[in-house]
N, CA, C and O of each residue as an XYZ file, in Angstrom:
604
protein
N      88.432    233.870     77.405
C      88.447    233.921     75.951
C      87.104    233.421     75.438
O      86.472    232.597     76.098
N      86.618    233.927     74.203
C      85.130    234.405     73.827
C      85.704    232.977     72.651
O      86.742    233.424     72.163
N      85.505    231.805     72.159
C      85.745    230.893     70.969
C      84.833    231.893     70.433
O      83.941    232.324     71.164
N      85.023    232.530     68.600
C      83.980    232.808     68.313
C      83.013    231.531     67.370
O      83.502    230.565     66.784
N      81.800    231.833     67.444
C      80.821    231.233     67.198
C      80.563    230.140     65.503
O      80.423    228.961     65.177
N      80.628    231.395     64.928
C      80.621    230.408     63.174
C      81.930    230.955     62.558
O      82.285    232.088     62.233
N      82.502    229.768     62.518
C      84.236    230.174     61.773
C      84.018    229.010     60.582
O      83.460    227.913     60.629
N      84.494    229.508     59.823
C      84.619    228.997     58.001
C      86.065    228.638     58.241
O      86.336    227.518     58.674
N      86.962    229.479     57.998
C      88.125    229.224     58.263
C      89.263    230.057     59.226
O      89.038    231.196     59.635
N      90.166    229.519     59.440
C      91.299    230.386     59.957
C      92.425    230.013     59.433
O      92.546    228.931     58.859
N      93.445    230.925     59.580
C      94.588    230.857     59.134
C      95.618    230.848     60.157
O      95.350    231.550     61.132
N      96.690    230.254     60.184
C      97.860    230.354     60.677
C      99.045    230.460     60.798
O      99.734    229.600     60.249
N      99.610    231.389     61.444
C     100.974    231.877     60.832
C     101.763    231.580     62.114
O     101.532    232.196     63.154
N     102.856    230.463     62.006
C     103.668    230.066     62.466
C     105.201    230.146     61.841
O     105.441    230.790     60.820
N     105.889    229.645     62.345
C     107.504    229.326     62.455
C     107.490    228.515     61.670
O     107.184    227.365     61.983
N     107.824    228.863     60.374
C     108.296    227.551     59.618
C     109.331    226.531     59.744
O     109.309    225.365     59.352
N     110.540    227.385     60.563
C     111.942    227.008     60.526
C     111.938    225.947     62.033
O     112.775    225.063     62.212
N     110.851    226.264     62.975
C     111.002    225.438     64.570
C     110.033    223.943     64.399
O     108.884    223.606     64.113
N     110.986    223.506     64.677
C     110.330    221.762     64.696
C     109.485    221.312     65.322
O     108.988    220.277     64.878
N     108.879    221.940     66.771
C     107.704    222.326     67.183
C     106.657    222.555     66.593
O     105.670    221.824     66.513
N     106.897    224.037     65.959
C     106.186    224.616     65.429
C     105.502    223.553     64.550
O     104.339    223.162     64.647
N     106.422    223.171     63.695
C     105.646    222.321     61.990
C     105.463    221.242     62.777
O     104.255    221.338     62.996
N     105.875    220.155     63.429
C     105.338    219.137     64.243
C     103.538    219.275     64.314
O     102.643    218.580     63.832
N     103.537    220.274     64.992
C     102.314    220.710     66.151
C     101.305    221.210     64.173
O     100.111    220.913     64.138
N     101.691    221.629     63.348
C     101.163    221.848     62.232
C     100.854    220.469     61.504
O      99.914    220.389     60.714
N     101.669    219.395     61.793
C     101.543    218.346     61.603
C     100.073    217.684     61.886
O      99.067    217.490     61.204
N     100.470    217.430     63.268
C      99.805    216.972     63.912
C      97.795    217.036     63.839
O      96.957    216.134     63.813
N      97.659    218.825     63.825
C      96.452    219.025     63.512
C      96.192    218.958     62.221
O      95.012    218.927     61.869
N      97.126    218.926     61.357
C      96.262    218.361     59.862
C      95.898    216.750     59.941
O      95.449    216.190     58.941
N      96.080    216.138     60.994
C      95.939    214.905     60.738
C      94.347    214.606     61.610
O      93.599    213.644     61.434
N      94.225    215.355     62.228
C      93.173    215.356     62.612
C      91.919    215.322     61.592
O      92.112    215.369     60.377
N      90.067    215.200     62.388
C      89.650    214.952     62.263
C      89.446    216.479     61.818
O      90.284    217.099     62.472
N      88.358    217.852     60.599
C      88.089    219.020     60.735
C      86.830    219.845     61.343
O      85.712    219.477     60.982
N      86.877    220.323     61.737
C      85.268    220.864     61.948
C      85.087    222.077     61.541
O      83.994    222.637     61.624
N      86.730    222.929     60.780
C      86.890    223.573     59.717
C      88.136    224.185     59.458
O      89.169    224.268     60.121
N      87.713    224.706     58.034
C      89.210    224.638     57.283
C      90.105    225.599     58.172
O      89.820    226.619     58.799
N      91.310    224.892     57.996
C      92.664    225.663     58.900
C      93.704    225.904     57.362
O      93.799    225.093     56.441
N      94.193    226.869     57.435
C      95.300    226.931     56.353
C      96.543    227.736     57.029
O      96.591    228.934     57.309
N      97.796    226.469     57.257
C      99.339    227.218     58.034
C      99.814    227.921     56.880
O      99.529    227.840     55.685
N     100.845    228.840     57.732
C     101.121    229.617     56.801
C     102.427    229.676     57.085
O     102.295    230.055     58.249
N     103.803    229.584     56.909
C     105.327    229.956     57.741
C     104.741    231.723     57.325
O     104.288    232.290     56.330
N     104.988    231.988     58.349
C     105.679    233.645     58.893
C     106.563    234.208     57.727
O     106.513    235.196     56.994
N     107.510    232.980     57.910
C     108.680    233.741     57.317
C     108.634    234.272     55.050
O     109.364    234.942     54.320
N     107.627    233.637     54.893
C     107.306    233.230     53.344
C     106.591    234.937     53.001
O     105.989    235.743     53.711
N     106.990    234.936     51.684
C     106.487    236.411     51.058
C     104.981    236.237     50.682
O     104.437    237.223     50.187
N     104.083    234.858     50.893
C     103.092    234.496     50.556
C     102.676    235.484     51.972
O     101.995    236.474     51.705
N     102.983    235.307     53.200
C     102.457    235.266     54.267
C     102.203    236.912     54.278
O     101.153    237.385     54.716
N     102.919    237.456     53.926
C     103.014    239.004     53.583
C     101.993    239.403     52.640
O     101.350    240.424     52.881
N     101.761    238.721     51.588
C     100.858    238.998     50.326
C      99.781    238.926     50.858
O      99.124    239.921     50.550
N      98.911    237.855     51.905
C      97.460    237.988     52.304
C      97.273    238.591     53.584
O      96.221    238.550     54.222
N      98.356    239.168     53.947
C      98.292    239.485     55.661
C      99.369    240.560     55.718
O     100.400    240.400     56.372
N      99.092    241.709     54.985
C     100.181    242.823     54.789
C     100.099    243.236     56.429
O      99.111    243.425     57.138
N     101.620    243.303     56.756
C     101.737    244.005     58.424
C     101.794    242.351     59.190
O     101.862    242.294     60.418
N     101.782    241.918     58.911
C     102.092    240.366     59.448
C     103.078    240.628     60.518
O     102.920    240.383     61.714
N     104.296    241.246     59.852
C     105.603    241.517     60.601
C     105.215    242.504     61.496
O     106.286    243.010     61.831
N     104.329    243.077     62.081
C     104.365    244.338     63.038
C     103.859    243.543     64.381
O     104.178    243.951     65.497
N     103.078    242.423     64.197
C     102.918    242.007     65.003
C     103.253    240.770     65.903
O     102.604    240.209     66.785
N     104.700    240.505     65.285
C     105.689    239.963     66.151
C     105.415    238.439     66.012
O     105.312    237.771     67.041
N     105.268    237.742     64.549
C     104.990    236.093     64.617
C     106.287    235.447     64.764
O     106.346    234.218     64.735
N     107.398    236.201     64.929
C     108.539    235.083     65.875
C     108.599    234.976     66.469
O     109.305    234.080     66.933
N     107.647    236.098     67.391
C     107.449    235.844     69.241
C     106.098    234.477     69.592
O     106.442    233.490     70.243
N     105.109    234.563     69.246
C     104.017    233.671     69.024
C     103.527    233.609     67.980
O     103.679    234.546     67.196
N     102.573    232.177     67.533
C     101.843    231.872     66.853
C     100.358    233.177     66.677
O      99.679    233.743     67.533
N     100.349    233.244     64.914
C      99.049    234.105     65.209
C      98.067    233.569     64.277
O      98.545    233.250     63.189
N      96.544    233.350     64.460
C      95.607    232.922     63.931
C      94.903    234.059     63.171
O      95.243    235.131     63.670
N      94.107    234.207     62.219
C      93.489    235.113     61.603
C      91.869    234.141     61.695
O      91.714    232.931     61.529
N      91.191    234.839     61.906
C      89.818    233.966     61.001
C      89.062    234.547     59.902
O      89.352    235.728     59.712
N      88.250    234.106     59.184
C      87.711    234.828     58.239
C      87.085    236.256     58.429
O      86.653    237.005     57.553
N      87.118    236.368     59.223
C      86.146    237.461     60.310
C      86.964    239.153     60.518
O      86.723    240.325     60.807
N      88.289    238.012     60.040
C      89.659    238.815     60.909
C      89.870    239.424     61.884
O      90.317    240.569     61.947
N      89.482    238.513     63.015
C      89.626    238.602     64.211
C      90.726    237.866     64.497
O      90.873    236.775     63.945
N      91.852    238.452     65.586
C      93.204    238.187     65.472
C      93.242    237.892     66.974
O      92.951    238.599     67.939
N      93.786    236.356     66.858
C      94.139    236.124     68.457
C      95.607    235.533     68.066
O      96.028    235.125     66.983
N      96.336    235.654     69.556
C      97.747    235.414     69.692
C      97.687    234.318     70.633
O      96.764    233.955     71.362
N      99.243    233.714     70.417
C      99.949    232.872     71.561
C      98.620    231.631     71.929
O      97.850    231.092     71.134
N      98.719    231.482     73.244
C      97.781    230.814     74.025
C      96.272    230.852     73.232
O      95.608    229.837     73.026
N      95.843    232.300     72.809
C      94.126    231.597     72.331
C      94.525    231.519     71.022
O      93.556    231.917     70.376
N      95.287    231.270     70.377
C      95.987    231.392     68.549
C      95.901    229.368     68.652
O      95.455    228.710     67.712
N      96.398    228.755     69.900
C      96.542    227.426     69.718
C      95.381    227.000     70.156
O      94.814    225.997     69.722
N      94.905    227.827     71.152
C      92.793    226.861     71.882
C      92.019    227.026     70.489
O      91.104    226.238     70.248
N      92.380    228.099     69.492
C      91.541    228.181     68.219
C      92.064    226.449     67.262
O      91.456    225.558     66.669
N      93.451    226.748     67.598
C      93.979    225.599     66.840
C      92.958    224.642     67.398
O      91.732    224.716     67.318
N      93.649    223.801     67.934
C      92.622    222.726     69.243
C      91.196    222.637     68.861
O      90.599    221.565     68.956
N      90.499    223.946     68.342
C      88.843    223.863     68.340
C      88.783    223.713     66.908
O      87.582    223.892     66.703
N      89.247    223.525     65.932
C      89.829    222.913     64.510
C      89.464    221.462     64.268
O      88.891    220.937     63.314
N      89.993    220.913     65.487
C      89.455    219.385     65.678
C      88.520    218.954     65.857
O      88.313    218.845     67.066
N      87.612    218.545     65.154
C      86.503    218.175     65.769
C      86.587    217.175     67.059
O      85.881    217.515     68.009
N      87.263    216.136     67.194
C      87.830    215.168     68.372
C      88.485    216.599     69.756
O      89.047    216.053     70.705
N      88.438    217.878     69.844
C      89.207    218.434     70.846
C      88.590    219.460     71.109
O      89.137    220.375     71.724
N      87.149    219.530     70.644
C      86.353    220.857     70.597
C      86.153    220.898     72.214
O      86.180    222.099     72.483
N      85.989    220.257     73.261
C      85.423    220.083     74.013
C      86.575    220.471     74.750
O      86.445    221.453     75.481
N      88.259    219.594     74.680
C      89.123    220.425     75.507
C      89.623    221.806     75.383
O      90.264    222.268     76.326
N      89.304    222.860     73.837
C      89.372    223.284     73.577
C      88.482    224.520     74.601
O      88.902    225.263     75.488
N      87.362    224.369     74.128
C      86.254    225.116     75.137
C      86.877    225.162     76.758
O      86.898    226.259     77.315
N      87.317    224.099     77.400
C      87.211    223.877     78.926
C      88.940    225.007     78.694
O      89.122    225.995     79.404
N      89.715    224.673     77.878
C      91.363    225.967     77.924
C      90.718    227.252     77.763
O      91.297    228.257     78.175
N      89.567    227.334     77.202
C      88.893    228.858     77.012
C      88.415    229.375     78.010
O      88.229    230.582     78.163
N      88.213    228.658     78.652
C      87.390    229.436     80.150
C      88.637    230.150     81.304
O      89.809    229.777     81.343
N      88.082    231.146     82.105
C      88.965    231.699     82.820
C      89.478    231.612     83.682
O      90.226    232.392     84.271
N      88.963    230.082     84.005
C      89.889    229.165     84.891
C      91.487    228.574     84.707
O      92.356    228.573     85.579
N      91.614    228.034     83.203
C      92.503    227.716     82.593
C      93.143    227.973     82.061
O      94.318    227.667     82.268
N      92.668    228.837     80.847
C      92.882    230.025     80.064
C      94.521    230.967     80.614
O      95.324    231.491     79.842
N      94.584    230.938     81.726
C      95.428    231.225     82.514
C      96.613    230.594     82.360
O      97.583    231.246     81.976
N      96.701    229.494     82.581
C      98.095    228.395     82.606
C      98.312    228.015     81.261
O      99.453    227.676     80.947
N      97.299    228.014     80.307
C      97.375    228.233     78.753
C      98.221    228.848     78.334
O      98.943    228.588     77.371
N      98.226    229.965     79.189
C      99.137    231.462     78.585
C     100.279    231.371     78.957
O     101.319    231.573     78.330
N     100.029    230.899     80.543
C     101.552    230.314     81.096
C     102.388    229.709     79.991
O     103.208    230.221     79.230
N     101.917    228.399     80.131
C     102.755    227.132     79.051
C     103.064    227.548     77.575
O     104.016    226.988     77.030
N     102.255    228.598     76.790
C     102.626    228.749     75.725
C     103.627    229.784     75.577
O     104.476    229.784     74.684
N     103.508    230.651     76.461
C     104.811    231.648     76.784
C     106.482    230.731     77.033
O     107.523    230.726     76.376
N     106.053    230.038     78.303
C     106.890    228.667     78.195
C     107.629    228.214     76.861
O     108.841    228.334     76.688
N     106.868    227.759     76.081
C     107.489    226.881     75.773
C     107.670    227.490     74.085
O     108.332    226.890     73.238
N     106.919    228.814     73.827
C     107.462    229.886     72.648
C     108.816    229.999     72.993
O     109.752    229.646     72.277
N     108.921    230.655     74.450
C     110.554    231.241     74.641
C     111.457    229.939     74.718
O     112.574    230.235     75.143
N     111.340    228.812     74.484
C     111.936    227.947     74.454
C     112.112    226.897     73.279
O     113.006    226.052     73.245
N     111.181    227.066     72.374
C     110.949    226.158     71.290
C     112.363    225.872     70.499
O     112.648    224.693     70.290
N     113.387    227.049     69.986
C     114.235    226.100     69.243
C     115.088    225.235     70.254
O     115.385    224.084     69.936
N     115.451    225.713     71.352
C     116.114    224.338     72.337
C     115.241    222.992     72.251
O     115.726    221.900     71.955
N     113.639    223.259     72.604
C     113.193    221.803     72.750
C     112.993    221.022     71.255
O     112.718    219.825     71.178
N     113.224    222.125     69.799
C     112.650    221.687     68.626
C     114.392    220.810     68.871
O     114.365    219.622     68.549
N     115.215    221.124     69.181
C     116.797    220.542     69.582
C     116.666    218.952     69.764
O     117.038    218.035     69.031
N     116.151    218.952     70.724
C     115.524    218.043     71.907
C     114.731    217.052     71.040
O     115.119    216.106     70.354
N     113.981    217.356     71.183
C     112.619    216.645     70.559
C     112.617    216.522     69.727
O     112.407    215.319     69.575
N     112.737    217.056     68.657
C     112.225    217.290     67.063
C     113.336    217.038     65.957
O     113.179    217.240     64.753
N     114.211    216.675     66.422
C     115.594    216.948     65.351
C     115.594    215.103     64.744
O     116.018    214.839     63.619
N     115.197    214.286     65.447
C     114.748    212.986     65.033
C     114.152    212.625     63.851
O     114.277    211.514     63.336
N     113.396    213.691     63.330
C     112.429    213.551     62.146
C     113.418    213.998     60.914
O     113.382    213.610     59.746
N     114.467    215.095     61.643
C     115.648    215.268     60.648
C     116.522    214.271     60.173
O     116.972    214.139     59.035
N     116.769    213.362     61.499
C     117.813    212.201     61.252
C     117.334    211.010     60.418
O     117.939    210.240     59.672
N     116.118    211.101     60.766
C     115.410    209.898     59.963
C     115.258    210.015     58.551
O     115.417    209.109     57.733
N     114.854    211.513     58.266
C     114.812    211.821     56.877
C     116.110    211.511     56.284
O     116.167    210.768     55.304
N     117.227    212.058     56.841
C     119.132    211.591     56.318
C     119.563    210.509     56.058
O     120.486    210.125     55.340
N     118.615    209.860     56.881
C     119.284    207.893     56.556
C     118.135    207.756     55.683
O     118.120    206.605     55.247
N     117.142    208.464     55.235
C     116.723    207.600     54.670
C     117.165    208.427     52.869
O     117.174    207.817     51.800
N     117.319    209.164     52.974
C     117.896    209.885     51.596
C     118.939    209.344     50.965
O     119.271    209.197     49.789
N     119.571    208.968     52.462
C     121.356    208.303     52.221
C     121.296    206.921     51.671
O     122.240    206.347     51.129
N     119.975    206.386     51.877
C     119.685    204.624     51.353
C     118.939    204.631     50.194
O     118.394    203.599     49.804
N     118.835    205.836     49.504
C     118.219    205.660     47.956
C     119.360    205.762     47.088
O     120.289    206.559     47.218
N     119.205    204.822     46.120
C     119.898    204.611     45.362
C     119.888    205.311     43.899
O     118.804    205.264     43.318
N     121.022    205.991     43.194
C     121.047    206.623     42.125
C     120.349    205.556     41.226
O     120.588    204.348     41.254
N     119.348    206.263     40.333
C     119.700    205.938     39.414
C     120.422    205.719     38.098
O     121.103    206.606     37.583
N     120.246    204.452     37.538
C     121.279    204.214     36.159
C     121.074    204.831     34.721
O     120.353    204.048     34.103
N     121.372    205.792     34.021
C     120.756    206.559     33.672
C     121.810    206.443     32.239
O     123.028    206.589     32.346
N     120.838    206.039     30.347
C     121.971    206.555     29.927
C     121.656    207.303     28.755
O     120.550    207.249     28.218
N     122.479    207.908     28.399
C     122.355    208.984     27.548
C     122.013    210.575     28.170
O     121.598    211.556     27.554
N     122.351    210.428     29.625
C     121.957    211.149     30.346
C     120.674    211.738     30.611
O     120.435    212.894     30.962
N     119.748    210.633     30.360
C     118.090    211.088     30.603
C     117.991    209.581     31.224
O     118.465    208.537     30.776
N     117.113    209.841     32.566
C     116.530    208.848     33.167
C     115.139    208.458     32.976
O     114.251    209.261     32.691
N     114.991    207.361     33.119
C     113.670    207.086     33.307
C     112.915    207.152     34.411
O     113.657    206.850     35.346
N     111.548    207.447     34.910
C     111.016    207.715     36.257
C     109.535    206.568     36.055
O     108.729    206.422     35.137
N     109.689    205.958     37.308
C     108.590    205.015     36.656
C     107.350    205.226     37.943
O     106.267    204.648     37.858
């Protein structure tokens, strides 16, 4: 896989609904940039509006990246693009690009696409539970005349 050279931005169209998915969307916004990334859920009529045909090319099967360039990579180089986003991962990014690795890249992301809502099961459903207790421990407010105050 060729990283291309001067990228402004890319886009990404993932799984909104897999806990993986938005996790791993998480995760690289928290990072450090070395340029703009903008996720996108798949499933949203936004995603359709800038990327007509979105749906032909199968984003419930893998992740797909666009760059400004609109050059379209899938799966395995859709996430080494992710990865090279970081400025802190440019470097592991590059070494998954080469055609040494690049290989088991494709492996693992095939992996673990055909598997994501079991492990989003697994793994990811925690961030759900936590959100529930914590919704469940806010307290109504006292409200009268039927208008509240918000402070």
């Amino acid at each position: 896989m060729k990283l291309p050279e001067s990228i402004k931005k890319i886009e990404v169209y993932y799984d909104g609904r897999c806990g993986m998915c938005c996790s791993f969307h998480e995760w690289i916004n928290r990072q450090p940039r070395a340029y703009e990334i903008e996720f996108i859920p798949y499933q949203t009529a936004y995603a359709e509006e800038i990327f007509p045909g979105i749906g032909t090319l199968d984003p419930a099967r893998e992740m797909i990246v666009r760059t400004c360039e609109n050059e379209i990579f899938r799966g395995a180089e859709a996430w080494v693009l992710c990865l090279n986003s970081c400025s802190n991962h440019q470097m592991a990014a590059r070494r998954l690009a080469r055609l040494g690795l690049l290989p088991i890249a494709i492996h693992s992301c095939r992996l673990l696409a055909a598997n994501r809502h079991a492990l989003s099961k697994v793994f990811f459903r925690r961030k759900d539970k936590a959100l529930r207790k914590e919704l469940h421990q806010m307290k109504s407010p006292k409200c009268e005349d039927g208008y509240c105050l918000t402070k």
